[in-house]
C-alpha positions in Angstrom: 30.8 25.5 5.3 27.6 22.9 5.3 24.6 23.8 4.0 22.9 24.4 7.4 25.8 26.7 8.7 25.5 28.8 5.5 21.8 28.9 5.6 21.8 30.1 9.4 24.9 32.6 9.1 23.5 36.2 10.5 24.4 38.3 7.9 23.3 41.6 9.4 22.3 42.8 13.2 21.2 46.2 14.4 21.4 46.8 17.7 19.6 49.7 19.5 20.8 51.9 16.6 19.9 55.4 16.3 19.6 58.6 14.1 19.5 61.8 14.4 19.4 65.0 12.1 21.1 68.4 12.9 22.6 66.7 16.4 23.6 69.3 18.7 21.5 72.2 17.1 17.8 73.5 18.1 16.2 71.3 15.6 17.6 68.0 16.0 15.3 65.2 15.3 15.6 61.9 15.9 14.5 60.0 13.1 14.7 55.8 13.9 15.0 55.0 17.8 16.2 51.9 18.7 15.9 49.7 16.2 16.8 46.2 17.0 17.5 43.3 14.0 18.4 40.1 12.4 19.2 38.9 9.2 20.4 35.6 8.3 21.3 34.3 5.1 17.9 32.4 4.3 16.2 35.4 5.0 13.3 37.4 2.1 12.1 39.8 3.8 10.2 42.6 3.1 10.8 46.5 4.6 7.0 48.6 4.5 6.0 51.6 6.5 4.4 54.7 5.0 6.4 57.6 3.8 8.3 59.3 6.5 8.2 56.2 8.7 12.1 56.4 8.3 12.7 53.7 5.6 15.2 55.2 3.0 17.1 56.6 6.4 17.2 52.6 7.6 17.7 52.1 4.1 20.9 54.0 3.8 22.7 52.8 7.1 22.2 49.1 6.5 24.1 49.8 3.0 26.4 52.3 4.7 25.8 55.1 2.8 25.2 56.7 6.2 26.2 55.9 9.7 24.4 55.6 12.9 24.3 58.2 15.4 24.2 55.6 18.1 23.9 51.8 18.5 25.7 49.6 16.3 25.4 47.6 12.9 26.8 44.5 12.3 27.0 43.3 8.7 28.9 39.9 8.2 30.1 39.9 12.5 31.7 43.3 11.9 31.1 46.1 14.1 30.7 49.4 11.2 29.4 52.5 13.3 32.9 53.8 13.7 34.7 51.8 11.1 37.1 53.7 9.1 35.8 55.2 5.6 37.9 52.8 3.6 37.1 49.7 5.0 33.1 50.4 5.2 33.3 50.9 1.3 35.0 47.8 0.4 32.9 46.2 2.9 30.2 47.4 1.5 31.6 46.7 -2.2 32.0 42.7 -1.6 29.0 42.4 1.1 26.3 44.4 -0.3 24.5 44.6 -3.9 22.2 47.3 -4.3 19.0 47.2 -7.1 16.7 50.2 -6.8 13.1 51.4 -8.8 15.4 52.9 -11.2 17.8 50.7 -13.0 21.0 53.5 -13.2 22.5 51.6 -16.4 25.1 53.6 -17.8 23.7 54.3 -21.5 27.1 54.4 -23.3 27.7 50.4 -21.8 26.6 47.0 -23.0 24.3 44.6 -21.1 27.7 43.2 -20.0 29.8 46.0 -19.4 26.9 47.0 -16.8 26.9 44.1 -15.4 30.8 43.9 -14.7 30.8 47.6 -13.8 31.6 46.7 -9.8 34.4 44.5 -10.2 36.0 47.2 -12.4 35.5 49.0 -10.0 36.7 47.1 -7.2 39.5 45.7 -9.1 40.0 47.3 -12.5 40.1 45.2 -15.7 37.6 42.5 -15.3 39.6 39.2 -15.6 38.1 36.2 -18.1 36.9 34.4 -15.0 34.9 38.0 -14.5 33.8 38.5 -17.9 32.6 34.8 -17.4 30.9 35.0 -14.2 28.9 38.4 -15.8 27.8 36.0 -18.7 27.0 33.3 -16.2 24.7 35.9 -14.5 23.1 37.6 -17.6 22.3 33.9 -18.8 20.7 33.3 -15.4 18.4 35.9 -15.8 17.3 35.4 -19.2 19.5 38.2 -21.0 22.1 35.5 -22.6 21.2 36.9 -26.4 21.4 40.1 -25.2 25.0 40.7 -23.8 25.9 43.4 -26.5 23.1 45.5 -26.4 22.9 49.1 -25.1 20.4 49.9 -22.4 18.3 51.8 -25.2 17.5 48.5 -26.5 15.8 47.0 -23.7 12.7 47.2 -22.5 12.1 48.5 -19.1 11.8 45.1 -17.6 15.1 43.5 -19.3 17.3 46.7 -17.9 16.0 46.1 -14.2 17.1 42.2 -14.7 20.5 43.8 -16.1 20.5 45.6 -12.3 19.6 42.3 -11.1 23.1 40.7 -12.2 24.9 43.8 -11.8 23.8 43.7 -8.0 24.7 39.9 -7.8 28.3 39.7 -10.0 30.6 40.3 -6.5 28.1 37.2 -4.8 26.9 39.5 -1.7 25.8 38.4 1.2 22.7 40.9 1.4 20.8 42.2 -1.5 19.0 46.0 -0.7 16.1 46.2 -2.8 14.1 49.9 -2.6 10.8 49.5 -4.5 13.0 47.4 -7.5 9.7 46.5 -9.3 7.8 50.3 -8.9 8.4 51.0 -12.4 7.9 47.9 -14.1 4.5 46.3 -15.7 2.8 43.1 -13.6 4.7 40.8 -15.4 8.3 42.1 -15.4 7.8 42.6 -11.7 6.9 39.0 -10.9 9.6 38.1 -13.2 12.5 40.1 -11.1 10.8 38.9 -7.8 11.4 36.0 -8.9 15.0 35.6 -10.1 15.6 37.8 -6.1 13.9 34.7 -4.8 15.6 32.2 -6.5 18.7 33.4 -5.7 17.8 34.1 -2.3 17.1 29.8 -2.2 20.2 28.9 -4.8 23.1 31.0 -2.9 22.3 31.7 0.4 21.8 35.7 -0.2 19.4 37.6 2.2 17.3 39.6 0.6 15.7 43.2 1.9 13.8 44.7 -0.1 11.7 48.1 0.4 8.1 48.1 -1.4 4.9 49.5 -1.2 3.5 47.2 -3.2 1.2 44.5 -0.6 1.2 41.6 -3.0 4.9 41.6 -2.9 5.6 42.1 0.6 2.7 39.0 0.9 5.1 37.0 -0.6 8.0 37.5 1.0 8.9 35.1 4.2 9.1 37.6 6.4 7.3 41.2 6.9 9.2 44.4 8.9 6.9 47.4 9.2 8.3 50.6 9.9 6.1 53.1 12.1 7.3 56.5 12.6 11.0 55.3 13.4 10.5 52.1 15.5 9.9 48.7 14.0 6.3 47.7 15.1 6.0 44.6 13.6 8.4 41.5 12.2 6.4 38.4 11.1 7.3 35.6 9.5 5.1 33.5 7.6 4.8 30.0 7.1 4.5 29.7 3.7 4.6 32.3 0.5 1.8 32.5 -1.5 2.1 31.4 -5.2 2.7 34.6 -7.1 -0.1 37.1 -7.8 -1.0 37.0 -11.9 0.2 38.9 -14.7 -2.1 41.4 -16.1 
């Protein structure tokens, strides 16, 4: 695959997809209506709206966690609204890493052990070419020294880079980010924007990530705002803005 092809690949598309709570009863409620969107590989974009604006629902159906009531998702050209159980979690195993505010390290793990934790999962004893792509990752994002260490011995910041590898070690396609930086100080946040953005550019992996924070979502390429169910806006802009400072 060239580098243009792999750039360009539409990773995920929504298409008139719906939701609905208590369908059938009195109080149904339809919560997103209609949505309609694109992801491609090269894509950073960010996902805003104000609380109850339907986010974390949107959120959960593009990682299905959840599935549509109408409409369809596409994630890598595969239809998933009616997709059987087993397939949509080893789609979503191999296709999808997930990093949210709070890091979900298992305490009784290394740095390392986290970080393999999905390929166990999907394929039981890591392999050396595993264990070696973990350490690859860990070294990427600045945790090489700290491989052995227990979650209790990192600071906030170095756990939520330990999600950061975790998320990455099965190479997804799309990375779900919801509010991955709301816990952390300025600098740890710009840090782990970062490393999303550079491996956004390095490996072709589109990036959505779910924030509140406006001087994040300023520098992402791309802006989708969320208003009461219905995307109102999805801009793109020309150029990010160089990082806001530490402090």
């Amino acid at each position: 695959m060239s580098e243009h092809t792999a750039a360009s690949q539409e990773v995920l598309r929504l298409q008139e997809l719906k939701k609905s709570y208590n369908v059938g009863k009195p109080t149904e409620v339809e919560v997103l209506h209609g949505l309609d969107l694109r992801l491609q590989r090269s894509d950073f974009a960010a996902l805003v709206g104000a609380s109850g604006s339907g986010k974390s629902t949107l959120l959960n159906l593009i990682g299905l966690l959840d599935r549509p009531t109408s409409g369809e998702l596409y994630l890598l050209g595969e239809p998933t609204r009616d997709m059987p159980d087993m397939r949509r979690t080893a789609l979503r195993g191999h296709a999808i890493g997930f990093v949210f505010q709070f890091h979900y390290l298992i305490q009784a793990f290394t740095a390392l052990e986290n970080v393999l934790m999905p390929l166990m999962v999907a394929r039981g004893r890591p392999t050396p070419q595993d264990t070696e792509r973990a350490r690859h990752l860990l070294h990427e994002v600045g945790l090489a020294r700290y491989e052995q260490r227990k979650p209790d011995q990192l600071s906030g910041g170095q756990q939520q880079r330990v999600a950061v590898a975790r998320a990455l070690v099965m190479q997804p396609a799309l990375l779900l980010a919801d509010e991955p930086t709301g816990n952390l100080d300025s600098q740890s946040a710009a840090d782990v924007f970062g490393l999303f953005r550079r491996f956004n550019r390095e490996f072709g992996c589109a990036v959505l990530m779910v924030t509140h924070d406006p001087r994040l979502s300023a520098q992402c390429d791309r802006t989708v705002t969320l208003v009461d169910g219905r995307i109102e806006r999805d801009e793109r802009q020309r150029a990010a803005p160089a990082p806001p400072a530490a402090g």
